[in-house]
C-alpha positions in Angstrom: 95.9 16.8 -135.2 95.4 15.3 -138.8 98.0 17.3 -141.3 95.5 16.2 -144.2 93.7 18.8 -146.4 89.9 19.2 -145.3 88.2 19.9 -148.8 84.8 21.9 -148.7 82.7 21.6 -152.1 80.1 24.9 -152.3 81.4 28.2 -151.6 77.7 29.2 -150.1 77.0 30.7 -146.9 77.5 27.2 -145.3 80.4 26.2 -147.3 82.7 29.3 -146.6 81.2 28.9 -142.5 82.3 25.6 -142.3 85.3 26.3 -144.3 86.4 29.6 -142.2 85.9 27.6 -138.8 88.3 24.7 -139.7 90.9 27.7 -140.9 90.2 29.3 -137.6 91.1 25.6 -136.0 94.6 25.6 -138.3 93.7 23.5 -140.6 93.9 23.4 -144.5 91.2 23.9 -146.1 90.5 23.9 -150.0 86.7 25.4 -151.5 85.3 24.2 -154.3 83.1 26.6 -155.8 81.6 25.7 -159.6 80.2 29.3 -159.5 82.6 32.2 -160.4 81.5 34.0 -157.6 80.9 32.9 -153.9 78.2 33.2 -151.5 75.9 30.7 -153.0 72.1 31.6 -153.0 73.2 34.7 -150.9 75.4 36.0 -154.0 73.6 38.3 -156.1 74.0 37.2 -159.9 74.1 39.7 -163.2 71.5 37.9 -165.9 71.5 39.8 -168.3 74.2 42.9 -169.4 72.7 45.6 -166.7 70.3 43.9 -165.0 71.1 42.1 -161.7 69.8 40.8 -158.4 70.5 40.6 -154.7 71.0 36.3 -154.4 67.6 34.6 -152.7 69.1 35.0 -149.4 70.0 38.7 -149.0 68.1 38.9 -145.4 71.0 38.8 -142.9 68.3 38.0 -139.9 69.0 34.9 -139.9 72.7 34.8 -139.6 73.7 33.6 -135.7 75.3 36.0 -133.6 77.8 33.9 -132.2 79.1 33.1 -136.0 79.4 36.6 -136.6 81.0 37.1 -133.4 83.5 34.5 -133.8 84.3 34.8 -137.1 84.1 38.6 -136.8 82.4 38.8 -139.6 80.8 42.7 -139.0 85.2 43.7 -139.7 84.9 41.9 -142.9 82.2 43.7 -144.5 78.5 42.2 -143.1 76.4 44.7 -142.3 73.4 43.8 -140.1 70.5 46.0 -140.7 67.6 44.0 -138.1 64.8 45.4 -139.4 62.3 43.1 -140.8 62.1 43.6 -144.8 58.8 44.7 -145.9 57.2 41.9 -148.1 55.4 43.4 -151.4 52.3 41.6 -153.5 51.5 43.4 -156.1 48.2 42.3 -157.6 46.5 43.0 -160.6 43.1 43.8 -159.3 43.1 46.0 -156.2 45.3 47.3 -154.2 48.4 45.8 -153.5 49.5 44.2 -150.4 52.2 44.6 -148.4 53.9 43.5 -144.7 56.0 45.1 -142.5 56.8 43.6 -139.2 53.8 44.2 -137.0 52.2 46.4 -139.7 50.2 45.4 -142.5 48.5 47.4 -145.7 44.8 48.5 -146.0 43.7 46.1 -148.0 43.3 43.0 -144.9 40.3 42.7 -143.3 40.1 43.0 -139.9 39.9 38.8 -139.3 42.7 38.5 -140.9 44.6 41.8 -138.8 43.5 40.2 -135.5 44.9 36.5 -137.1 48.1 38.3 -137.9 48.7 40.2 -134.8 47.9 36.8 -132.8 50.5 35.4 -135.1 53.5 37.7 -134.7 53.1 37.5 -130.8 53.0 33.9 -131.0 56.5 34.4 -133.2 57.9 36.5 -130.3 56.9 34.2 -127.6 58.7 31.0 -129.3 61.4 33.1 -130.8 64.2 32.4 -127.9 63.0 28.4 -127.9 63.6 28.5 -131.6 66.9 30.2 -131.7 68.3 28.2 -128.5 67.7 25.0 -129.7 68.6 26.1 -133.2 72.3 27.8 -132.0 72.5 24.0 -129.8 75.0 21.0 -131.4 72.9 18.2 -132.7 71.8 15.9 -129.7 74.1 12.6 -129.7 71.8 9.4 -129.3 73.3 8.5 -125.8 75.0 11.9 -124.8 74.1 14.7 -122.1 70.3 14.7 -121.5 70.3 18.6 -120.0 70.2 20.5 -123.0 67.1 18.6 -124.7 65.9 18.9 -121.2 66.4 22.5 -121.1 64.7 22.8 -124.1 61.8 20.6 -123.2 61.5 23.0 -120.1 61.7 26.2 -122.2 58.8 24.5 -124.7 56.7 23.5 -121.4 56.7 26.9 -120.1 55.1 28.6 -122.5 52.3 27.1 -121.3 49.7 24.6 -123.1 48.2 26.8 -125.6 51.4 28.2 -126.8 53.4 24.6 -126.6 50.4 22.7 -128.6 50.6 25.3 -130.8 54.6 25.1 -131.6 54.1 21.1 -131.4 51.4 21.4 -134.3 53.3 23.8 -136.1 56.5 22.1 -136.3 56.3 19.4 -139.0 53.2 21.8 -141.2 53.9 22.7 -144.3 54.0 26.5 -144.2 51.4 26.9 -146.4 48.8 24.8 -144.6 50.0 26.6 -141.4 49.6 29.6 -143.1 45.7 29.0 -144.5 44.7 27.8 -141.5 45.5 31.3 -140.2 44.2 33.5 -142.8 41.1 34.1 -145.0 43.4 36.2 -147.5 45.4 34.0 -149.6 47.8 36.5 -151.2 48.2 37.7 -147.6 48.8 33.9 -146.6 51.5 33.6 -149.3 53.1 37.1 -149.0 54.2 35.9 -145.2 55.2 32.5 -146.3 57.3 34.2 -148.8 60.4 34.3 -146.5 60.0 30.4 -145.7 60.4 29.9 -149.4 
């Protein structure tokens, strides 16, 4: 093993992963951070004398199990809650929207509550494609074909409504994706909010 100092410039969420793997591994690692605070767009940030925020990234759903299992990261202070935030839109005329996991406000007509309930179960049926093939090692361009074929399989099983669908999806922008689902536009853009 190399004796050589491994430097890591950002101290974000990716920054101090990458950084507290290769110190895991016994190597020596130096973080750069410009900020005087770490945690990147996950580190809340005092503007102004008194008034604060959380950081952009303050929804720990995202965070892999396995890194937090690893890195045991729940004994250093995460705190997972896995309930889905509720999105607010407040708007000047009418009443305000707002989503919840599977719930939505008042205000959305029922086109659009049919649309949305059609899209959250097409979220859960894609959901363990999506995180497998995101938790996999980038394919190498002449290395094990099994795990893109096991993907493939997974994507082919959900059947050819479902796999067109995740196909289309893929390379939309999340805003088209989201208008072609919904008559609402603030309720379009409150559940692309978490894309953003």
């Amino acid at each position: 093993m190399s004796n050589h100092r491994i430097v890591v410039i950002g101290g974000g969420h990716n920054g101090l992963t990458a950084a507290a793997y290769l110190a895991k591994r016994g190597r020596e690692v130096i973080l750069l951070e410009a900020r005087n605070a770490l945690g990147g767009l996950a580190a809340g940030e005092t503007f102004s004398k008194g008034y604060s925020h959380a950081g952009i990234l303050h929804d720990t759903r995202g965070v892999r199990e396995a890194v937090v299992q690893e890195l045991k990261l729940l004994e250093h202070g995460l705190e997972l809650s896995g309930k889905a935030e509720r999105i607010w839109a407040p708007v000047s005329d009418g009443e305000d929207l707002w989503v919840e996991g599977d719930e939505l406000c008042s205000a959305v007509g029922e086109s659009d509550r049919q649309h949305y309930a059609g899209y959250r179960a097409f979220l859960k049926r894609i959901a363990p494609i999506i995180k497998r093939a995101l938790s996999e090692p980038a394919p190498k361009p002449y290395g094990k074909l099994w795990p893109l074929l096991k993907t493939a399989l997974g994507v082919r099983r959900l059947g050819s409504v479902d796999m067109t669908e995740l196909l289309r999806v893929l390379p939309m922008c999340t805003a088209d994706w989201m208008r072609d689902l919904f008559d609402n536009e603030r309720l379009a853009a409150a559940i692309a909010l978490p894309s953003v």
